[in-house]
C-alpha positions, -999 to 999 in steps of 0.1 A, spaced: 416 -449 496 413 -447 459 398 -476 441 419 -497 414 420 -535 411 449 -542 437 434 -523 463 397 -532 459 406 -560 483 424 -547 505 397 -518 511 369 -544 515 393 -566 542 399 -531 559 361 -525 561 351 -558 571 345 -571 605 372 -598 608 400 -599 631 425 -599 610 422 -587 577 448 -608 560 434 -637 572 403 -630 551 425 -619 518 444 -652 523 411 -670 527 403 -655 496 430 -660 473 426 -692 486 390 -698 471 398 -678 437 424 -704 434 402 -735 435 382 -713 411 408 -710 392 422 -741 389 386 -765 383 361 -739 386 341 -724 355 373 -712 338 383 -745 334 415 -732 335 429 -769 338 424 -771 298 453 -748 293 483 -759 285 506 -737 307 483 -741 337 482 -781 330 519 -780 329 525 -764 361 502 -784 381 517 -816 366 547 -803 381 535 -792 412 508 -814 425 489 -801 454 494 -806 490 472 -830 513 449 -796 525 445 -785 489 444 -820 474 410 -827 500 397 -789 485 403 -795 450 386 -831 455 353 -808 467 350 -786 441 329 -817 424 347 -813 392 355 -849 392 361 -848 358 383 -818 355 401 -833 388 407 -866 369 424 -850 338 445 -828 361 456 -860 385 465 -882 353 487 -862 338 504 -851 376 508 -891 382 520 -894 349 547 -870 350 555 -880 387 558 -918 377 586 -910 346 607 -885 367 606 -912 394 616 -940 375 643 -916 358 659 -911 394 658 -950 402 688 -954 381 709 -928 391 732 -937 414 732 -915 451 757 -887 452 786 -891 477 795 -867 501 821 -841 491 842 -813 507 818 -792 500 785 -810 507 788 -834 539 762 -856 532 752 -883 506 724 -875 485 699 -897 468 681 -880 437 650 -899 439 641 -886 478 653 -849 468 630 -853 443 604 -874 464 612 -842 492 609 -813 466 576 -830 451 558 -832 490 567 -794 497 554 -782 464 515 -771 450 503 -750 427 475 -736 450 502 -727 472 520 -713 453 495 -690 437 483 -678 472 517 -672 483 522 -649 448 491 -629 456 495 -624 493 531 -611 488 513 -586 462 489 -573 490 515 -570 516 533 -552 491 502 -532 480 489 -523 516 526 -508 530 528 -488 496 497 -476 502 501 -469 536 529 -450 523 516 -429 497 474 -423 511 466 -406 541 430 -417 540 444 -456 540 463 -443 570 432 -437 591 415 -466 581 443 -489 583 453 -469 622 414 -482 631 419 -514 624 410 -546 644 450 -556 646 456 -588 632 471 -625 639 505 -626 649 518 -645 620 509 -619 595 520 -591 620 555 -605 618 548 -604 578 540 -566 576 572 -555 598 596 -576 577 573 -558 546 575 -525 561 615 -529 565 619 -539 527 601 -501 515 601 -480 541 627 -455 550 634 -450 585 613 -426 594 584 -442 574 590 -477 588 597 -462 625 561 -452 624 544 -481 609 562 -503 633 547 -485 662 514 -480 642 514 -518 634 528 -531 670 501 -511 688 472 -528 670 485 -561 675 493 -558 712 458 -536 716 437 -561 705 455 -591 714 447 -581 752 412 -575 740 411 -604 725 422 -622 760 399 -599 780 368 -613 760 383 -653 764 388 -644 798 345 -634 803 338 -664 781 359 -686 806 337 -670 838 308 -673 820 308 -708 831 308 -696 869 274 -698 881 280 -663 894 278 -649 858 255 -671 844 228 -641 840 250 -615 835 259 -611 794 282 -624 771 296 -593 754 314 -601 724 328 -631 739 311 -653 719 320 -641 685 359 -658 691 346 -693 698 
């Protein structure tokens, strides 16, 4: 596969010895945006990033991550200015008055807990993985499309979680024509299923493992999955 910035991760999740190698991009994008957000770019400082994470916020995961990137003073400035802006656009909503259902809308609705709603499903470290996995998924099919050699190395692959299988088939739908995506579906559904059942073969040996009758006989890979 030939080398630029967007595929140098891909190539190296590909290459890598994990099950699933969107799992470790995800875990990835997940660490360059702590980085990111309190590490040694102090990106915080900015004004546009300040801006959005005042808006945002982060969720209780990221909020617990951010807290252990021991930039308590970078995580002070950023959670000051967040409460701040959370605390006017709250009181802002006290006084307006709920909305009453309509013909078109059925139910009543309050403006401070559809804010109070929107505010708990929204963070910025979300938000930014979610923007640069959607870039991979797009990168990897296009690839797949266009590079014979990413063909053979994506075809030898170790499969990957069912979440992110579903994720490449509904990618593969949006680019692909139909004879393209007919093939990647098939491609992509056999190393799934394949390694799924390998995957349960080798929980399967753990499990006897703990039968006396196997206790000298050895553990294969099944150890690596637990």
């Amino acid at each position: 596969m030939k080398e630029t910035i967007y595929t140098i991760p891909l190539n190296d999740a590909f290459h890598a010895e994990d099950e699933c190698p969107f799992c470790r991009l995800e875990r990835d994008a997940e660490q360059h945006a702590l980085e990111f957000i309190l590490g040694k770019q102090s990106s915080y400082m900015e004004d546009d990033i300040r801006m959005e994470t005042d808006r945002m916020g982060f969720c209780k995961t990221h909020m617990k991550m951010v807290f252990d990137q021991n930039n308590k003073l970078g995580l002070a400035l950023v959670l000051k200015t967040h409460i701040d802006r959370t605390n006017k656009e709250i009181e802002k909503r006290m006084k307006m008055p709920p909305k009453k259902a309509s013909f078109f809308k059925k139910e009543t609705s309050n403006p401070l807990t559809d804010y109070i709603d929107e505010l708990n499903k929204s963070c910025f470290i979300c938000d930014r993985i979610n923007n640069t996995f959607e870039r991979y998924l797009h990168t990897v099919v296009a690839t797949w499309k266009s590079d014979a050699a990413f063909r053979e190395l994506y075809a030898k692959g170790k499969g990957f979680c069912t979440e992110h299988y579903g994720d490449l088939l509904k990618e593969g739908a949006k680019y692909l024509n139909q004879k393209e995506l007919d093939e990647f579906t098939e491609i992509t559904g056999k190393l799934y299923l394949d390694n799924m059942k390998r995957l349960a073969e080798e929980l399967d040996w753990f499990a006897d493992k703990f039968d006396y009758r196997f206790k000298d006989a050895p553990w294969k890979l099944s150890l690596i999955h637990i």
